[in-house]
Backbone as numpy.savetxt, mean C-alpha at the origin, in Angstrom:
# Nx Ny Nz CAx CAy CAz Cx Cy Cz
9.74 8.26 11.71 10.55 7.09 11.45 11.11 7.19 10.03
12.27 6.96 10.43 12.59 7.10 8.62 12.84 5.22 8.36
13.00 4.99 6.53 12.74 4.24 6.08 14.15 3.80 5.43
14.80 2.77 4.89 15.49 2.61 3.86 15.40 2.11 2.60
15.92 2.74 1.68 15.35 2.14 0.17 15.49 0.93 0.16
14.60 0.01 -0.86 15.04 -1.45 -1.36 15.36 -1.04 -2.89
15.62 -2.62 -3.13 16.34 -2.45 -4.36 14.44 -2.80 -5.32
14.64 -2.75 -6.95 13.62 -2.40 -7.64 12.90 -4.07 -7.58
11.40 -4.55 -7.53 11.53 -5.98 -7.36 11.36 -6.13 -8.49
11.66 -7.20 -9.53 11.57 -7.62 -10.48 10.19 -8.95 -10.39
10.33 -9.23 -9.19 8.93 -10.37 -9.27 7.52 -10.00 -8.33
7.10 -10.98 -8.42 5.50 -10.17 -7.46 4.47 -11.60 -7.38
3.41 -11.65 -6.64 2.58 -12.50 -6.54 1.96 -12.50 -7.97
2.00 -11.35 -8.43 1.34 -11.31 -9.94 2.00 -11.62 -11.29
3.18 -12.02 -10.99 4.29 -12.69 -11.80 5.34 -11.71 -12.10
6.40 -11.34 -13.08 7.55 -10.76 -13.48 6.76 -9.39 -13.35
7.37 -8.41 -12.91 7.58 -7.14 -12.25 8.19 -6.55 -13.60
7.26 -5.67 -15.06 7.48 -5.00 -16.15 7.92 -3.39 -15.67
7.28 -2.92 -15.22 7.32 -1.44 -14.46 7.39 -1.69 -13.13
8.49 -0.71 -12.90 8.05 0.10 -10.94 8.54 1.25 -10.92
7.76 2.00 -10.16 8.53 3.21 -9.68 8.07 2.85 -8.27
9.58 4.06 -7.97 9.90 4.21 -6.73 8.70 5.14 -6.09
7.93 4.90 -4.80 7.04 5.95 -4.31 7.46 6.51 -3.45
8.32 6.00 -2.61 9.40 6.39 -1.31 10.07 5.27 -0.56
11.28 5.42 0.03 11.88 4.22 0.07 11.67 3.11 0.94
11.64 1.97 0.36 10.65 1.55 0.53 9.65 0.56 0.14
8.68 1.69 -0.58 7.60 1.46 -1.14 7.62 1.56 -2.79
7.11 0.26 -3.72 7.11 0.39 -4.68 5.95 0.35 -5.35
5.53 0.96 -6.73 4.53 0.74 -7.29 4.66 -0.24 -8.60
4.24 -1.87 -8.43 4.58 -2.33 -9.87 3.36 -2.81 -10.82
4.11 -2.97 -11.63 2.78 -3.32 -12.86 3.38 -4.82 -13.60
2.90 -5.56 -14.01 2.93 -6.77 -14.59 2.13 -7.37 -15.62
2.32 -7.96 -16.50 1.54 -8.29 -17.37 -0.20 -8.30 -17.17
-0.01 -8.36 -16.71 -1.69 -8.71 -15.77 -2.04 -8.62 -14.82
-1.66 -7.73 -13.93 -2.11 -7.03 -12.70 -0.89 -5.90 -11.92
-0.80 -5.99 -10.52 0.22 -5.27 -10.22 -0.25 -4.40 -8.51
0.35 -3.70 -7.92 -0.19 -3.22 -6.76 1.01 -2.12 -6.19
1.06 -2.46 -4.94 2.25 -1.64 -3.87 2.91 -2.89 -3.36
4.49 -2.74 -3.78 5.26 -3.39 -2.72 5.67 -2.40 -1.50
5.64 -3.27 -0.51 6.30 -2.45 0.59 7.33 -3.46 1.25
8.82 -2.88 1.85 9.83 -3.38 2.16 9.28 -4.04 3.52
9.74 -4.99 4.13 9.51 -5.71 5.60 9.20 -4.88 6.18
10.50 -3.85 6.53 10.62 -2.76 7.60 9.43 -1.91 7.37
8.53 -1.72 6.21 7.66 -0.99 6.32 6.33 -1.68 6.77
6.29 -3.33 6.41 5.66 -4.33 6.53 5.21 -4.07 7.75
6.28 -4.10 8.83 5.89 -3.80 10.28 5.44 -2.89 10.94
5.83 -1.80 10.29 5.63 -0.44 10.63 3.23 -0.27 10.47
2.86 -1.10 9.73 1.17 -0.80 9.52 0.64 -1.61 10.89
-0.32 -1.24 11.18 -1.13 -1.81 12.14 -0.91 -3.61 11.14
-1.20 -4.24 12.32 -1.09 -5.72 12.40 -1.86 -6.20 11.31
-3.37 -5.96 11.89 -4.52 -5.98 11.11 -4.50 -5.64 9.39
-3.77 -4.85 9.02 -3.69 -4.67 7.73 -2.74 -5.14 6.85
-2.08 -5.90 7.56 -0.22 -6.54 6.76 -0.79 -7.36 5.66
-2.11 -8.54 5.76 -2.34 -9.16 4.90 -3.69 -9.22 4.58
-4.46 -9.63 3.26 -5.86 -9.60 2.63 -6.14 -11.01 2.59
-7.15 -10.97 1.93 -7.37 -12.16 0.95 -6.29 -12.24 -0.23
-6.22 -10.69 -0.52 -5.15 -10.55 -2.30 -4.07 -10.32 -1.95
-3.79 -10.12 -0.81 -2.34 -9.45 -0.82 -1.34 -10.04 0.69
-0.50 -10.69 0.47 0.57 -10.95 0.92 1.99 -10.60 0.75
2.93 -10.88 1.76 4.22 -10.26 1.90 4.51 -9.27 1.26
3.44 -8.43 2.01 3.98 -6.95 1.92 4.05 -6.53 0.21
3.22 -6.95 -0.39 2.18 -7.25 -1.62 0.92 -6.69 -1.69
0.03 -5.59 -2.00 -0.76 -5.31 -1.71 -1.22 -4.71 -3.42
-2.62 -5.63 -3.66 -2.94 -5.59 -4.85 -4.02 -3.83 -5.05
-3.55 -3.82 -6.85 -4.10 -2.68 -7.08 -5.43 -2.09 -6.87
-6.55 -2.71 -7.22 -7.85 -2.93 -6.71 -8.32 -2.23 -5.13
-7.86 -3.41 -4.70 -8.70 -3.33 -3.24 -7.99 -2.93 -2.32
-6.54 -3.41 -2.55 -6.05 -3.23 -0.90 -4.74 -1.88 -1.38
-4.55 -1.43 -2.39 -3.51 -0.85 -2.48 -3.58 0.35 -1.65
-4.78 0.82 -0.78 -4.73 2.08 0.13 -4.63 2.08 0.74
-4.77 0.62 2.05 -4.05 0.13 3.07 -2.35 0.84 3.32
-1.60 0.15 2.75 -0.30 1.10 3.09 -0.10 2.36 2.15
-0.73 2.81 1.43 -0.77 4.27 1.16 -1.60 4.86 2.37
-2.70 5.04 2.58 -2.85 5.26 4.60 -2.11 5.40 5.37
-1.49 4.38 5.60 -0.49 4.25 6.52 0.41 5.43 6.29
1.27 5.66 5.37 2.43 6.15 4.62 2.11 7.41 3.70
1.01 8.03 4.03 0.40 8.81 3.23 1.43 10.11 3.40
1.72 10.60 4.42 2.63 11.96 4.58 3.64 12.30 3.83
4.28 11.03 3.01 5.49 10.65 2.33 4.93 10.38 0.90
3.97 10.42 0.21 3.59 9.59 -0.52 2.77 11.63 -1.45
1.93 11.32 -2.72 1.20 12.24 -3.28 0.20 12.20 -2.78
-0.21 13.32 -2.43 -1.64 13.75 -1.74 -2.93 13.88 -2.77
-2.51 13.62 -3.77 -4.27 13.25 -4.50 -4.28 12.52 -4.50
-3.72 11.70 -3.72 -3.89 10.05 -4.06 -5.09 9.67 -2.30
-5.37 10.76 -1.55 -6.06 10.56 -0.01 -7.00 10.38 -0.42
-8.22 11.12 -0.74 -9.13 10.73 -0.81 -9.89 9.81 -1.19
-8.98 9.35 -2.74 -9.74 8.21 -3.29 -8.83 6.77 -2.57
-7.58 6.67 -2.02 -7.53 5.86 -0.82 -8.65 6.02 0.34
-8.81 6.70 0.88 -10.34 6.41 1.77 -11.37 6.00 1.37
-12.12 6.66 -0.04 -12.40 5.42 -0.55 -13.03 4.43 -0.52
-11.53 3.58 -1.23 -11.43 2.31 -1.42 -11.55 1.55 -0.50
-11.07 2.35 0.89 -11.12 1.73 2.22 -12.41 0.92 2.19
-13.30 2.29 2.77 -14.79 2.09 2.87 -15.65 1.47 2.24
-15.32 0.97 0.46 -15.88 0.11 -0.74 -15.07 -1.58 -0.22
-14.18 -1.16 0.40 -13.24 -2.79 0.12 -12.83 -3.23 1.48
-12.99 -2.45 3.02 -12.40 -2.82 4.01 -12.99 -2.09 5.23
-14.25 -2.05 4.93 -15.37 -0.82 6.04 -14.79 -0.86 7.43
-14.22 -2.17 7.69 -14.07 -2.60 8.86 -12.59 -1.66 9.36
-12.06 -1.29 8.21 -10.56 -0.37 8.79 -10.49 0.88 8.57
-11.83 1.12 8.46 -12.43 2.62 7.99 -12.27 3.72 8.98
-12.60 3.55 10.05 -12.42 4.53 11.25 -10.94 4.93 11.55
-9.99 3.47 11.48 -8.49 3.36 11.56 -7.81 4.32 10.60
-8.03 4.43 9.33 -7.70 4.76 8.00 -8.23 6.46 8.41
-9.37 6.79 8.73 -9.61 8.32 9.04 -8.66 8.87 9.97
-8.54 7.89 11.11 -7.70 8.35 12.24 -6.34 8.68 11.43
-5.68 7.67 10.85 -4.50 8.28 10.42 -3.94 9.04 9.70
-5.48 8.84 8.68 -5.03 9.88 7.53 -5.21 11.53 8.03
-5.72 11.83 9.30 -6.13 12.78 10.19 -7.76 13.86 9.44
-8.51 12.54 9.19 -9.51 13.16 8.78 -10.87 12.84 9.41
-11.51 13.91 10.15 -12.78 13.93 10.71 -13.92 13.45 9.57
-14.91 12.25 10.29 -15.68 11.95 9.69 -16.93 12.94 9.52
């Protein structure tokens, strides 16, 4: 599936959007005075299993740095830097045991 870029967000659940880079289009990485995570565009919003679209921390396609930011890096991993797999699995397993098996399956890694 391919993706289309968004434009850079300037805001976030975590307030004004200081840094982003682009991770693929898409998907952004921002930082903010005081926190920061992965944006991901709608179209990619839909694209994750159901189950993982939202947290406790993370909404509209908002996914905070901490806990949930490996959720759609998982998902989107093929497109994305590959040292970034392992310690996304992880975080899975420390922050979301329950999407742990899901997260192996996709990332195509035997337990």
């Amino acid at each position: 599936m391919t993706f289309n870029r968004t434009p850079r967000p300037y805001s976030s659940q975590w307030g004004s959007v200081q840094h982003a880079d682009e991770m693929a289009p898409g998907i952004w990485h921002v930082s903010t005075a005081g926190h920061g995570g992965i944006v991901v565009s709608g179209e990619r919003l839909v694209a994750m299993p159901w189950e993982w679209r939202e947290t406790r921390y993370s909404v509209r396609g908002e996914f905070e740095e901490d806990c949930d930011w490996a959720l759609p890096y998982i998902v989107f991993h093929r497109e994305l830097d590959p040292k970034h797999l392992a310690s996304a699995l992880r975080t899975i397993e420390a922050f979301h045991p329950d999407k742990l098996e899901l997260a192996r399956e996709l990332a195509g890694v035997i337990a």
